[in-house]
C-alpha positions in Angstrom: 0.0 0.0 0.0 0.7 3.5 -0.8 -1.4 5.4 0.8 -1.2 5.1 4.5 -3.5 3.1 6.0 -7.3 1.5 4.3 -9.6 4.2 4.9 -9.2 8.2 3.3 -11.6 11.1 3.3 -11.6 12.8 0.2 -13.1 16.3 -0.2 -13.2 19.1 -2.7 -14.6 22.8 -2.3 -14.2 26.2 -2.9 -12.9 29.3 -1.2 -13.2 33.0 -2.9 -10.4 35.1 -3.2 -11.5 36.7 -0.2 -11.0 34.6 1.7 -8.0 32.7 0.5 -5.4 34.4 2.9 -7.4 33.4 6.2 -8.1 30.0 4.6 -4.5 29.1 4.2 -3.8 30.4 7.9 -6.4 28.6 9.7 -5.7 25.1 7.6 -2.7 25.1 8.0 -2.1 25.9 11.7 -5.0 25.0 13.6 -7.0 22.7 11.6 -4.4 20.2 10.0 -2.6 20.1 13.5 -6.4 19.0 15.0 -7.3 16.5 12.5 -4.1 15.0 12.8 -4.0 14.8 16.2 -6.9 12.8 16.2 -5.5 9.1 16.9 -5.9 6.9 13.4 -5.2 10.3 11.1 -2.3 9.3 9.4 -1.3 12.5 6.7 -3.1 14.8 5.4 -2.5 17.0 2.1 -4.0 20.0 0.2 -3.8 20.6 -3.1 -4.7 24.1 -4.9 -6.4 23.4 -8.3 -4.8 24.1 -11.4 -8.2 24.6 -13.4 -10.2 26.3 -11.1 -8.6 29.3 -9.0 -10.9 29.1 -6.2 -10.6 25.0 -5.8 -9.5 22.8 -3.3 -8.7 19.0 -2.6 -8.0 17.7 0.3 -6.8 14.4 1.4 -7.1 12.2 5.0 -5.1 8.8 5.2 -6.8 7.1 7.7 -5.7 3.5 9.5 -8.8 1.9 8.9 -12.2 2.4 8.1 -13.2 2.7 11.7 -11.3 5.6 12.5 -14.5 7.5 10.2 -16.6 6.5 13.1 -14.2 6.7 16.2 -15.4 9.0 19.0 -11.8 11.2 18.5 -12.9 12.1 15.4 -16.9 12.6 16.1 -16.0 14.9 19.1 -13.5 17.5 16.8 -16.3 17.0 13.9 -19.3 17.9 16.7 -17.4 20.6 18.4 -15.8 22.8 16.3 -13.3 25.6 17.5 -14.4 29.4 17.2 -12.0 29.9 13.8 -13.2 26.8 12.5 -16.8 27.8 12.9 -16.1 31.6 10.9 -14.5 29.4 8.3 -17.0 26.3 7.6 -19.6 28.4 5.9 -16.7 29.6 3.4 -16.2 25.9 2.3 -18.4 26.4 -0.9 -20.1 23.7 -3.0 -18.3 20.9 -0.4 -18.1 17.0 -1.7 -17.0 15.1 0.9 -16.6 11.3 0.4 -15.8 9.0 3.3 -13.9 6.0 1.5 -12.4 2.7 1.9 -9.2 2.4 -0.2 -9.6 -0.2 -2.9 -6.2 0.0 -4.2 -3.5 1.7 -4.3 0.1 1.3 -6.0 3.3 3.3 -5.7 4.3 5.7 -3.2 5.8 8.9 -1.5 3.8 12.1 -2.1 4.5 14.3 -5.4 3.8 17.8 -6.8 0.9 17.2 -9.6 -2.2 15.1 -8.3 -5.2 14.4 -10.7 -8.6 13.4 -9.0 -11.3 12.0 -11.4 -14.9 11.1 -9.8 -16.8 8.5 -11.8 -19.8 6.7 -11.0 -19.9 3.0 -12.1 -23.0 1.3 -13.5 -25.6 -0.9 -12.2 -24.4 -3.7 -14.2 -20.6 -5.4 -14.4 -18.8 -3.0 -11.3 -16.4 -5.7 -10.8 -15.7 -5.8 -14.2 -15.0 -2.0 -14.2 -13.4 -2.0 -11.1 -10.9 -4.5 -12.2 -10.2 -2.6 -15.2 -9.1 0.4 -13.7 -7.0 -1.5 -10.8 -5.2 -3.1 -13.7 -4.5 0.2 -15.5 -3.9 1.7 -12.2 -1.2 -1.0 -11.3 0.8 -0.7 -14.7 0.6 3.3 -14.5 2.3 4.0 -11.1 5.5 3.2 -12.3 5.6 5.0 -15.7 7.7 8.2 -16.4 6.2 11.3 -14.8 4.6 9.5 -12.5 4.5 7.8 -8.9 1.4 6.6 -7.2 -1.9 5.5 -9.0 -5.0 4.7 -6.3 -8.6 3.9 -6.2 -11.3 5.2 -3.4 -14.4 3.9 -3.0 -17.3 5.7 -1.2 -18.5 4.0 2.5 -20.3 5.9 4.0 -20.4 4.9 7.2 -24.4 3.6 8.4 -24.0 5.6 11.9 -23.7 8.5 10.0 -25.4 11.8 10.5 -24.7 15.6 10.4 -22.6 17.0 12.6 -22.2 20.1 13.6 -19.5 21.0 11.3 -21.8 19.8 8.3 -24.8 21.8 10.1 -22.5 24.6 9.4 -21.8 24.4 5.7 -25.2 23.6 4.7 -25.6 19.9 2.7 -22.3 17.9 1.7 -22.0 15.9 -2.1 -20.5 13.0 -2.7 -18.3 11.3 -5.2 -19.1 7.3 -5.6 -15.7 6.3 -7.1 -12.0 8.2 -6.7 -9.3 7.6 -8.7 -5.9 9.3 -7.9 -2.8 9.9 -9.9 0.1 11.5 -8.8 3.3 12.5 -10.0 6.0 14.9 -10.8 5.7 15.7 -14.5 1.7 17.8 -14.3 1.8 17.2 -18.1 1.8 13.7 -18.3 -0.5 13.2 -15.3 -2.8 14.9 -17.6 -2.1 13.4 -20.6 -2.4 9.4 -18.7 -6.1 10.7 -17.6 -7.2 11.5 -20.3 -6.2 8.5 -22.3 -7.3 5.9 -19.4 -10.3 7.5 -17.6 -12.8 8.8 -20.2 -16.2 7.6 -21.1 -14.8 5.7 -23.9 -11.9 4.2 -21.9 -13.8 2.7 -18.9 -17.4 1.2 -20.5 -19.5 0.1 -17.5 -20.1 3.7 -16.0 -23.4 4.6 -15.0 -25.0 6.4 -18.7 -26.1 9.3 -16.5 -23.0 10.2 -14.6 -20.2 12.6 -15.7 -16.5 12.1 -15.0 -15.7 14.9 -12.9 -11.2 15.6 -13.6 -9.6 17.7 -11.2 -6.0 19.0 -11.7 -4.1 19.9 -8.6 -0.5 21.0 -7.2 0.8 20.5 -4.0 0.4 23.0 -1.4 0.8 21.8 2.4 1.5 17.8 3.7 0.9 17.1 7.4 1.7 14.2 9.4 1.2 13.1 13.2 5.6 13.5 13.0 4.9 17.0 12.3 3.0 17.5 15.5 6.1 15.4 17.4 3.8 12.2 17.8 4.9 8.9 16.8 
């Protein structure tokens, strides 16, 4: 495994120039420290869109699966801080997906990340899901890049809003995540769209887009960071 651990949160939204400054701030030096405090958080990364100038990604590596409902993280999510509740409501047009990690090859974290949501079909997901794990497996070692993953959506069954969710008014959610990383942008592009369009990947629900994101690196955070093991 690549990613760290069998469980990720995955979430993308938007912040206007505005607010951008204080955004950075607060993430990075009170919120990142709390979430990785929380026992089970692993690393954590943000990524600034290269597309969109107000988008965000933002990625949890989580132990396991259980850590999504573990009362560490349930308290932070019910009981926000002051600064985090100024900033929630900023968090526009949030999709947050609460995943297991399906696969996941490669390693180390890079420069150039490309997110594509995709939705498979009623019919033949284990076909489709096989197909890209096999194209995801022979990728992570090309040229340009270094780590090639799949994310599937879990919601957990316990869950309901909290407060911070209260906050920010109703969450999306992506069904299927693939990640690819690297350190040449261009040919992370140029590897997503050749392997994950419509006419790549047949078996994908006929109603659901592919959503591609395009991201660069801007702040990693691990529990080392914070001096804990």
């Amino acid at each position: 495994m690549s990613l760290l651990g069998r469980a990720a949160v995955a979430m993308w939204w938007s912040i206007k120039p505005e607010r951008r400054a204080e955004f950075g701030d607060w993430h990075s030096h009170e919120h990142f420290p709390e979430r990785l405090s929380i026992p089970g958080f692993l690393r954590g990364s943000r990524w600034t869109s290269t597309l969109e100038a107000d988008d965000f990604f933002v990625l949890y590596e989580l132990d396991a699966y259980e850590t999504l409902t573990s009362t560490g993280y349930l308290d932070r999510l019910n009981a926000p801080t002051p600064w985090s509740t100024t900033m929630m409501p900023h968090h526009l047009g949030m999709v947050r997906s609460q995943c297991r990690v399906e696969a996941s090859f490669g390693g180390g974290v890079a420069t150039s990340l490309a997110t594509v949501r995709l939705s498979p079909g009623r019919e033949d997901r284990s076909a489709l899901r096989d197909r890209i794990v096999g194209t995801l497996a022979e990728l992570a070692a090309r040229p340009g890049l270094t780590g090639a993953h799949l994310l599937v959506t879990d919601t957990p069954r316990t869950s309901a809003p909290t407060r911070e969710q209260e906050i920010r008014g109703s969450d999306g959610t992506a069904d299927w995540v693939v990640l690819l990383s690297g350190y040449d942008p261009e040919i992370v592009q140029a590897r997503v769209r050749q392997h994950f369009s419509t006419d790549a990947l047949p078996g994908l629900r006929e109603d659901g887009a592919i959503v591609i994101g395009q991201h660069r690196l801007s702040f990693c955070m691990t529990p080392a960071d914070l001096g804990k093991p």
